[in-house]
C-alpha positions in Angstrom: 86.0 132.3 114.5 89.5 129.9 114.8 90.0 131.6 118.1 86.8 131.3 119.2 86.9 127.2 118.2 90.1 126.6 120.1 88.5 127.9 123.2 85.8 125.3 122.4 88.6 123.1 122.2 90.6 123.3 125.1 87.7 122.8 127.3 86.2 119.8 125.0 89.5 118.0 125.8 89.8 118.3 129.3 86.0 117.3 129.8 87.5 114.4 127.7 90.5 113.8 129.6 88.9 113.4 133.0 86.0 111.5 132.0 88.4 109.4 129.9 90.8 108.9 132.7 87.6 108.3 135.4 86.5 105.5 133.1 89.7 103.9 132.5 90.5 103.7 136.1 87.3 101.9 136.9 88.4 99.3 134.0 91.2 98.7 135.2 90.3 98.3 139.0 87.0 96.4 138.5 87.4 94.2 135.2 90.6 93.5 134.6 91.4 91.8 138.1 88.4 89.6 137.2 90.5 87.9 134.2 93.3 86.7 136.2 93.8 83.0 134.7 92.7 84.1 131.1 96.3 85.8 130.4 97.6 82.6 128.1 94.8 82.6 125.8 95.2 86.3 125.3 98.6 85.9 123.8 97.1 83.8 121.2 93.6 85.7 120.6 94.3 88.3 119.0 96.1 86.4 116.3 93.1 84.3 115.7 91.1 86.8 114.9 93.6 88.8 112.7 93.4 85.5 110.4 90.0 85.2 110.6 88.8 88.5 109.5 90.5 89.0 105.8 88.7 85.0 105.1 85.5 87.1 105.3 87.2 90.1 103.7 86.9 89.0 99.6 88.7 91.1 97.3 85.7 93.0 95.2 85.5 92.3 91.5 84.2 95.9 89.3 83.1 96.3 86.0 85.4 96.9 82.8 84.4 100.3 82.2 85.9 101.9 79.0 89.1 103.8 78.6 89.1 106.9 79.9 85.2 107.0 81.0 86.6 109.4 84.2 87.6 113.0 83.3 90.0 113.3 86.0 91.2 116.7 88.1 94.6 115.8 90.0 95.4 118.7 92.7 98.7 119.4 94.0 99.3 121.6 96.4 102.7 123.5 96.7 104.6 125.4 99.0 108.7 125.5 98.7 108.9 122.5 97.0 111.3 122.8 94.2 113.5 119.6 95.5 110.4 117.5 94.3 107.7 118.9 92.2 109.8 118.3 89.0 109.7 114.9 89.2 106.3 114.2 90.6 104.8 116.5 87.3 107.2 114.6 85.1 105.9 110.9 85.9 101.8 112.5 85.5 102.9 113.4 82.6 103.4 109.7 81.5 100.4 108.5 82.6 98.5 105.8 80.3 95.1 107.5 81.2 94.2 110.2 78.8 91.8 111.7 80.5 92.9 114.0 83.0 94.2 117.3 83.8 96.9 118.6 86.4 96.4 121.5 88.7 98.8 122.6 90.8 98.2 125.2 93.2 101.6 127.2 94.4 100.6 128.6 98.1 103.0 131.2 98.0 106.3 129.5 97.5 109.0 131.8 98.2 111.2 129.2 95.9 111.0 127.9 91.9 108.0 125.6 92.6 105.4 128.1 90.8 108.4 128.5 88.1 108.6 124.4 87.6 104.7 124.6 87.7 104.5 126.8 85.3 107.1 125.5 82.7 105.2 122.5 82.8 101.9 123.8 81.6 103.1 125.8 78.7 104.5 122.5 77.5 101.2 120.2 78.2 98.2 121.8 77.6 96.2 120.0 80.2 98.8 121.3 83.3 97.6 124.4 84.6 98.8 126.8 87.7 97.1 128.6 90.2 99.0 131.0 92.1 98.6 132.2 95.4 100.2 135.2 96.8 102.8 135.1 99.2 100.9 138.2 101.2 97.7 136.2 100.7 96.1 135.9 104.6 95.4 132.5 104.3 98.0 129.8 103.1 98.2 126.1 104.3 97.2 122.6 102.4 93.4 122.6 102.8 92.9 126.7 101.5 95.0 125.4 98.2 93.0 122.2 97.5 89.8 124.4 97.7 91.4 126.9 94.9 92.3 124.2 92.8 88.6 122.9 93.4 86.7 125.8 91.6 88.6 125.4 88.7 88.4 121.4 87.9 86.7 120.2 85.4 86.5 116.5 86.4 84.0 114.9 87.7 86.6 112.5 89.8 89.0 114.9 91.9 92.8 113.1 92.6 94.5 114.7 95.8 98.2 114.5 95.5 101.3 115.7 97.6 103.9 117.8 96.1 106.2 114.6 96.4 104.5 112.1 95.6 105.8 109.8 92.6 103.0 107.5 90.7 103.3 105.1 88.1 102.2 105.3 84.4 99.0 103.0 85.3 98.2 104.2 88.4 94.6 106.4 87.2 93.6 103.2 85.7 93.7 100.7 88.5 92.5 103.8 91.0 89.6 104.4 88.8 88.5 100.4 88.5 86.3 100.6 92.2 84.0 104.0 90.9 82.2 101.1 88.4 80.4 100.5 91.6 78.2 103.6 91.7 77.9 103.3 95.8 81.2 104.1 96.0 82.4 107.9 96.6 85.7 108.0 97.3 88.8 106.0 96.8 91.9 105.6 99.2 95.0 104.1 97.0 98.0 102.4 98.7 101.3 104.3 99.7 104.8 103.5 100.2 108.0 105.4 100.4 110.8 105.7 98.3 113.0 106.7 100.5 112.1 103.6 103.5 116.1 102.7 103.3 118.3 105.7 103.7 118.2 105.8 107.6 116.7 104.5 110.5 114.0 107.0 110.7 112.7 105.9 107.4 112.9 102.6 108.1 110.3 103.1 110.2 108.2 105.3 108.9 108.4 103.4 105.4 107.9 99.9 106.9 105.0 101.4 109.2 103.1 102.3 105.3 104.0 98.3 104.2 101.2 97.4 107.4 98.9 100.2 107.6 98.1 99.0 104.0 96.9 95.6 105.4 95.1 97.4 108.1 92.9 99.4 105.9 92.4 97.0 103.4 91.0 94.4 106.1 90.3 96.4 109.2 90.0 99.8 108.7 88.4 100.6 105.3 86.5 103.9 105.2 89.0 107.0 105.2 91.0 109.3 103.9 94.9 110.1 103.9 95.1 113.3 101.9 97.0 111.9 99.3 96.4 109.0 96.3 92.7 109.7 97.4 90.1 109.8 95.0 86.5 111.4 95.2 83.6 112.0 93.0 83.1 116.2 92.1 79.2 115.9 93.0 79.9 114.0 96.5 82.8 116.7 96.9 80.0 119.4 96.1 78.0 118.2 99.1 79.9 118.3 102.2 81.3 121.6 103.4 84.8 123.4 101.9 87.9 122.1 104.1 88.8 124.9 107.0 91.4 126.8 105.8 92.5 126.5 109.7 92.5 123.1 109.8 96.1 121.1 110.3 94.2 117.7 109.4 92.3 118.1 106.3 91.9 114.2 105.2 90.3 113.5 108.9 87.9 116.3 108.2 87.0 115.3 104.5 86.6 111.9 106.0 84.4 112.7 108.7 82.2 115.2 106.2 82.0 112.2 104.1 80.7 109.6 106.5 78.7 111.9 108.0 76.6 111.8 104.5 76.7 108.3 104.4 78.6 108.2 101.9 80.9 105.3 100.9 84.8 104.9 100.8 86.9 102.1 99.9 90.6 100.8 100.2 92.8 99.8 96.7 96.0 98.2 97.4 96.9 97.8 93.3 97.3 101.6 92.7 100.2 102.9 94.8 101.2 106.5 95.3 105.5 106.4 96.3 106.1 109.6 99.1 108.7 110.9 100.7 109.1 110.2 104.6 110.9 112.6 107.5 114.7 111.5 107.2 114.7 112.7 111.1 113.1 112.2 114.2 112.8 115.6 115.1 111.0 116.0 111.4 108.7 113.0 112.3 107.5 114.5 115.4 106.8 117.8 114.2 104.7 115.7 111.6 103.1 113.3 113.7 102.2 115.9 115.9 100.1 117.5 113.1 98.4 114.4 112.6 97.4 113.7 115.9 96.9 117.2 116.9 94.6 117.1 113.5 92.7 114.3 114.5 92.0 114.6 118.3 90.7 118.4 117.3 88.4 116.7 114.1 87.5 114.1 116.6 86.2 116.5 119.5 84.3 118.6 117.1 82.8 116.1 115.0 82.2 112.9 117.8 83.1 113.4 121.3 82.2 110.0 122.4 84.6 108.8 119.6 87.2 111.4 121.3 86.5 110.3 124.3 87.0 106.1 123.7 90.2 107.2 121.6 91.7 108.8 125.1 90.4 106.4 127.1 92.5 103.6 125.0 95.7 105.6 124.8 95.4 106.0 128.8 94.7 101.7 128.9 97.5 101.4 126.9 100.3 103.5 128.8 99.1 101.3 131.9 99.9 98.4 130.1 103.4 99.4 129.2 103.8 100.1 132.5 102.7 96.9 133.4 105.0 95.2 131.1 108.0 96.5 133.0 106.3 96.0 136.4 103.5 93.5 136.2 104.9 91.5 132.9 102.2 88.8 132.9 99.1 90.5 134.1 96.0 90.6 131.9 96.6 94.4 130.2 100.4 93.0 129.8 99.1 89.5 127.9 96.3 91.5 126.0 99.7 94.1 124.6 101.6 91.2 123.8 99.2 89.3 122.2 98.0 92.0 120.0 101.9 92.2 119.0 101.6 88.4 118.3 99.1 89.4 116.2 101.0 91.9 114.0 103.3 89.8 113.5 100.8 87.0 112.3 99.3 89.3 110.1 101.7 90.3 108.2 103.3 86.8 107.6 100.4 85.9 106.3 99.7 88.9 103.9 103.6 89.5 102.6 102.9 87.4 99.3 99.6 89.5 98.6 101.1 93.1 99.8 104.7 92.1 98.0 106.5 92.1 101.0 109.7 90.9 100.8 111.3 91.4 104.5 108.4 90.6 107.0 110.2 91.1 110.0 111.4 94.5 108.9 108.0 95.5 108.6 106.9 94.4 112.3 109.7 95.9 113.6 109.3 99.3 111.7 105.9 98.9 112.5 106.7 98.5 116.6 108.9 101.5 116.6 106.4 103.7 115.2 103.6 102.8 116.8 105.4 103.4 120.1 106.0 107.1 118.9 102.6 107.3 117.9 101.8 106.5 121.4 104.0 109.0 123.0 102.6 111.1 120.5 99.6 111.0 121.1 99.7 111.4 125.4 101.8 114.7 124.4 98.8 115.8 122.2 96.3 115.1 124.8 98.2 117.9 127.2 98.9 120.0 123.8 95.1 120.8 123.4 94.5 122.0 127.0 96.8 124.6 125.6 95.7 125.0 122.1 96.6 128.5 120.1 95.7 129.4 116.7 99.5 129.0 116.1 98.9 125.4 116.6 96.9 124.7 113.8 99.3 126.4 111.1 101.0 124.1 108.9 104.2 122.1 109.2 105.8 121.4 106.3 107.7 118.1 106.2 112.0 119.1 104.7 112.6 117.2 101.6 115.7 115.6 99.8 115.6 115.7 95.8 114.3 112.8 94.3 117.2 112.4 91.9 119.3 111.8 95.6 116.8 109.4 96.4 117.1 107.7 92.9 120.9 107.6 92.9 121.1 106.1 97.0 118.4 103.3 95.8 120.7 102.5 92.5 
């Protein structure tokens, strides 16, 4: 069947691609000569409007609900990762909420992950272990969090990384938005703990500091894979993650909306992760993500696939432009939306606690210009798409206590 759906794929994405270039040729020839003399306003549009949007945006007020209402299930998938897992089961473990259990499912570590796992839950009675055999056919992140599914007991399910480090009252303020009873599923904030040891970090830590302000004001609605929080029964009614699939938080968010179901953004819980302390490491990641999400995007919506290309193509043109044709209308609109960034997060750095704006817009900058060059290399990837494509790449990690000690 995977084989069968990546030769649905490759010919989904180049339908895409030349429609997607077609149409983005004719924008750019026909409409965007016609806003010649409109290029000094564009510089400050964009900036307007990123104001303008969070004053209509009010922070919801829930409920008090009472202690420990939510019987929680927290799932962790595993795989060879003994430099973290310690400490990430050590800080659930002083969680304030008393209602919840820990599952972590070991996919076959060939290191002491299932041994950490497993010393944990003969010491806490709500830890428990699931683990899956090395020689097992299936492995990957999306086959472990649908083991650890048939054996929660909660009727909220918490998806966690393997590295990821929360604090003691982080179920309580994660919890707060399900007093709303529209709401399924709950996206908390993340950072990283490890944003200063290098310059790759830096950027892919500062880019977390404004993709919080994005989908708390702009793009509410989705899923990461980790710190997100979903109701059993909604869980119960969209289909089992692919074990093939290399983007299991775009699929469970497309399921999801595709039920009508309801997702929102809470910046006051925050999961801490662990970032790619190289580039190469970050491109092997990134290119999972987007790999992941062009292949959710072509099965699920092509006309969404197809205005996704279509904007990656408008925006290489404007880059080029930038060096070529620096104040031309594609060149003003780039600029202006960087304007705009920057705006934005002066103006939400006392509400998101950030300290260094200008470290964030540049982090921020950098990594959206990989993402961009990510992305273009994707776009040729899936005209080539193997099975091998959508096996999962697992992110190398330092130990947390290194991380500790460098931030000391």
């Amino acid at each position: 069947m995977a084989n069968n759906l990546v030769r649905r794929v490759r010919f989904m994405m180049l339908g895409t691609l030349i429609f997607s270039f077609v149409l983005a040729f004719l924008i750019y020839q026909a409409i965007f000569p016609l806003m010649h003399g409109v290029n000094f306003f564009l510089l400050l549009f964009p900036s307007v409007i990123v104001v303008m949007i969070p004053m209509f945006r009010a922070n919801p007020t829930y409920p008090e609900k009472g202690k420990n209402e939510h019987r929680v299930s927290i799932l962790i998938p595993a795989r060879d990762e003994e430099k973290v897992i310690f400490h990430t089961l050590k800080r659930l473990t002083e969680l304030n909420y008393g209602n919840y259990e820990v599952i972590v499912i070991d996919d076959g570590s060939n290191d002491r992950t299932g041994i950490i796992a497993d010393e944990f839950s003969s010491k806490h009675k709500n830890f428990k272990v699931v683990h899956i055999p090395s020689e097992h056919p299936e492995h990957g992140k999306a086959k472990a969090v649908n083991e650890g599914v048939k054996i929660a007991q909660g009727d909220i399910i918490l998806i966690l990384d393997a590295d990821n480090l929360v604090d003691p009252d982080y179920l309580e303020k994660a919890l707060k938005p399900f007093a709303d009873s529209s709401v399924a599923g709950v996206q908390t904030a993340i950072d990283a703990y490890n944003t200063h040891k290098n310059v790759c970090t830096f950027i892919a830590g500062n880019e977390l500091l404004f993709t919080n302000i994005l989908m708390k004001y702009f793009l509410p609605g989705r899923s990461f894979g980790c710190g997100f929080l979903i109701r059993r029964k909604v869980l119960e009614k969209i289909p089992p993650l692919r074990s093939y699939t290399v983007s299991e938080d775009e699929q469970m968010t497309a399921s999801i909306k595709k039920e009508g179901f309801k997702l929102v953004y809470c910046t006051d819980a925050v999961v801490h992760e662990h970032v790619p302390e190289s580039f190469r490491h970050m491109f092997k990641q990134r290119k999972r993500w987007f790999l992941g999400s062009m292949y959710e995007l072509l099965i699920k919506s092509r006309i969404a696939a197809l205005l996704q290309t279509m904007l990656i193509i408008l925006i290489d043109l404007g880059l080029a432009e930038l060096v070529f044709k620096p104040f031309s209308f594609l060149s003003s609109l780039l600029i202006g939306t960087a304007i705009a960034a920057f705006v934005l997060i002066l103006s939400k750095s006392r509400e998101f606690s950030i300290e260094k704006p200008v470290n964030v817009f540049l982090g921020t900058l950098a990594s959206y210009s990989i993402n961009l060059l990510m992305y273009s290399y994707v776009f040729l990837k899936l005209l080539a798409l193997t099975p091998d494509d959508l096996k999962w790449y697992k992110t190398p990690k330092t130990p947390v206590e290194c991380q500790e000690r460098q931030s000391q």
